[in-house]
C-alpha positions in Angstrom: -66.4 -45.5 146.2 -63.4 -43.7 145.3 -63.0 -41.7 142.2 -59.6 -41.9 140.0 -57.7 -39.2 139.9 -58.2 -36.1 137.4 -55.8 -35.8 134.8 -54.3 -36.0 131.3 -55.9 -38.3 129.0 -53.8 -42.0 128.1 -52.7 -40.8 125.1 -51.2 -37.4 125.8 -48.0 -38.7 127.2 -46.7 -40.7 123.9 -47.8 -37.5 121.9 -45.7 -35.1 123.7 -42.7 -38.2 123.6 -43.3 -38.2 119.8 -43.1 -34.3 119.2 -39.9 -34.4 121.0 -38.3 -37.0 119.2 -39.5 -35.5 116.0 -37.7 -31.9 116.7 -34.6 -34.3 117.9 -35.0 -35.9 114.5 -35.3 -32.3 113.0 -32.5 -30.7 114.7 -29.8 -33.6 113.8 -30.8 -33.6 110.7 -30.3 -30.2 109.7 -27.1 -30.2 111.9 -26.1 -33.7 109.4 -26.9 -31.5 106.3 -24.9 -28.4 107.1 -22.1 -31.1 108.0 -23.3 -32.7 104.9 -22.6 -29.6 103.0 -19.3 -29.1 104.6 -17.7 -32.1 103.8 -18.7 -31.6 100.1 -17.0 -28.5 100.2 -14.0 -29.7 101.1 -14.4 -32.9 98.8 -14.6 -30.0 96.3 -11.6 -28.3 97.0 -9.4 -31.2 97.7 -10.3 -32.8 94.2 -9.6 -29.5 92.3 -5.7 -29.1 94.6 -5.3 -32.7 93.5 -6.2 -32.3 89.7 -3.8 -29.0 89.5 -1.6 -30.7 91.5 -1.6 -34.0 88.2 -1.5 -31.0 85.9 2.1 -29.6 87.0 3.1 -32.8 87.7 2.8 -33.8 83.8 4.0 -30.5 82.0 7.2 -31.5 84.9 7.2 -34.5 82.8 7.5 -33.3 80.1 9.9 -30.4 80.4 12.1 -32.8 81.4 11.8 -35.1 78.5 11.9 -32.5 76.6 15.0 -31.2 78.0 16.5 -35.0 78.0 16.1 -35.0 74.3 17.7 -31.7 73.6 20.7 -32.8 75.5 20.6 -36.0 74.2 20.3 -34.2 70.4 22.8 -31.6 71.3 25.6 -34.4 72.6 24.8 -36.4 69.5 25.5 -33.6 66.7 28.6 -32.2 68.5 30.2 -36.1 68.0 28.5 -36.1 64.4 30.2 -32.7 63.6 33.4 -33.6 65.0 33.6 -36.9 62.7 32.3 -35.2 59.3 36.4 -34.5 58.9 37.2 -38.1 58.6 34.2 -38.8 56.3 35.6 -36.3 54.0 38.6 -38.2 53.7 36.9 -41.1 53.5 34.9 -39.6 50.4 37.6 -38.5 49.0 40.1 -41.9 48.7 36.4 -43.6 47.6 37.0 -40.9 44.9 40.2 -42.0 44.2 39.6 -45.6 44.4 41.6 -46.2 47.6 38.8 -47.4 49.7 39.4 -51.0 49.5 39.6 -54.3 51.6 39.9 -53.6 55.4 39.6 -49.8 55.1 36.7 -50.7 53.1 34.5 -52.7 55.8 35.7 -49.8 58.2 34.6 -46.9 56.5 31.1 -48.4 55.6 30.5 -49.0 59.4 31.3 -46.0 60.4 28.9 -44.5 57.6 26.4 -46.9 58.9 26.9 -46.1 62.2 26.6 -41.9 61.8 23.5 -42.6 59.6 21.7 -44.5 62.5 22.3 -41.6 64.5 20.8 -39.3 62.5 23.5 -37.6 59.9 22.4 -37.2 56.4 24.5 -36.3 53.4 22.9 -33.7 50.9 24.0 -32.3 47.6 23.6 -33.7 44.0 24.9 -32.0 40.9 22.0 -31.4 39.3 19.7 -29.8 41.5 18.3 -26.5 41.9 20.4 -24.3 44.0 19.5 -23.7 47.4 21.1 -20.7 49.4 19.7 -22.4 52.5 21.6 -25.5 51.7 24.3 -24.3 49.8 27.2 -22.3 49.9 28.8 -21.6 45.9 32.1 -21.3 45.9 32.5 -21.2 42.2 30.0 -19.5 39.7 29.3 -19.5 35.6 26.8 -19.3 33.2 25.5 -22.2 30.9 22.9 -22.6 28.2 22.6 -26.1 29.6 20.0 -24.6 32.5 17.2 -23.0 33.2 17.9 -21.7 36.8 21.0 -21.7 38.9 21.6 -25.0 38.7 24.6 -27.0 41.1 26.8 -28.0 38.8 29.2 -29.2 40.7 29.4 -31.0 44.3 33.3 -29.9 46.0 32.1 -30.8 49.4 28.9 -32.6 50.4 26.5 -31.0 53.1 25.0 -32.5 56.3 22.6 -32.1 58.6 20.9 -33.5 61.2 17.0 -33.3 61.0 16.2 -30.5 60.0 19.1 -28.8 60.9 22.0 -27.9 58.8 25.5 -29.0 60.3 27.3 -27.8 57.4 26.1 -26.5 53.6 27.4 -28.6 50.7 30.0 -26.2 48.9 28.7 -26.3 45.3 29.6 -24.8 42.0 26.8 -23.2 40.8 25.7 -22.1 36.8 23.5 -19.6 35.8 21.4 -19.4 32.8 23.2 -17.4 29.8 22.1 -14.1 29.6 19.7 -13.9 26.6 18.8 -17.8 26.3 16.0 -17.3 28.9 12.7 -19.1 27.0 10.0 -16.6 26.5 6.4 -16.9 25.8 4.8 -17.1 21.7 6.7 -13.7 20.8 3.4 -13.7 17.9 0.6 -13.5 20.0 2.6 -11.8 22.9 4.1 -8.7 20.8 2.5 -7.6 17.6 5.0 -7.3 14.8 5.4 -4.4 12.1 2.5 -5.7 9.8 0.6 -5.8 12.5 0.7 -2.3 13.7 0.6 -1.2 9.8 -2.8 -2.5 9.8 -4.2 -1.0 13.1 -3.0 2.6 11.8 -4.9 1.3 8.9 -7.9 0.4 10.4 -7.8 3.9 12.4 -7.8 5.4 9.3 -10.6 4.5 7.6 
């Protein structure tokens, strides 16, 4: 009768084959994690390139619409400024009453035409003077006002948003000296009788 052979037991083989494919599994997984890692790293960088990369791209943008507007603005007010001549001669024959029929329709294009770009006439005898907006050419007083007044328009002003092409040339009044209104000169600034009986009053 022959006996089998000594050896491992039947299951000893499939539990060494499972150990090693668990430290395979083991090893490529933490090999997959630091590649894991990695690539998030780089996912990481590569978004923050590309998001500064958006930001310069849009202040770019808008330099240059902001520099295509100031050209734009600057082309536009050096053809308004050369024209404000000819509508001072237009105001001035409307003054007259020469602005009629043909030169009529012509002129009130052309005044359309500059206000849809932007020029605005300023200056109204009446209002407050302005150094800012006006330039007086003529001065005087009057008991008529209260501050320095424009009492006269010579040449309207224009400007162009807020800036000031040209100052209307005005005539301006002052007040008359001495007319200035004050407050209750009673109750402000006590009168003879009334300081009579505060010495009074001291006395006894």
């Amino acid at each position: 009768m022959t006996e089998k052979p000594q050896g491992d037991k039947p299951g000893d083989d499939s539990t060494a084959e499972e150990a090693v494919l668990k430290a395979a599994e083991e090893a490529v997984a933490g090999g997959a994690s630091e590649e894991l890692a990695a690539a998030q790293r780089e996912l990481a960088e590569r978004t923050a390139d590309l998001q500064r990369l958006q930001a310069e791209y849009q202040n770019y943008r808008k330099r240059v619409e902001r520099d295509r507007l100031t050209v734009r603005e600057i082309a536009v007010s050096n053809i308004l400024e050369s024209l404000i001549p000819v509508l001072d001669d237009i105001g001035r024959a409307r003054e007259h009453g020469e602005v009629t029929g043909g030169f009529k329709s012509v002129s009130d294009n052309l005044e359309t035409v500059v206000a849809k770009l932007g020029l605005q006439q300023f200056g109204k005898e009446g209002e407050p003077f302005d150094p800012t907006l006006h330039e007086a050419l003529m001065h005087s007083y009057s008991s008529d006002v209260t501050e320095d007044t424009c009492v006269q328009i010579l040449q309207p002003g224009y400007r162009i948003g807020e800036r000031i092409i040209r100052p209307a040339m005005v005539a301006v009044a002052e007040p008359q000296p001495g007319t200035q209104t004050t407050g209750t000169p009673d109750a402000e600034t006590p009168g003879p009788d009334a300081a009579d009986k505060a010495d009074g009053s001291a006395e006894s």
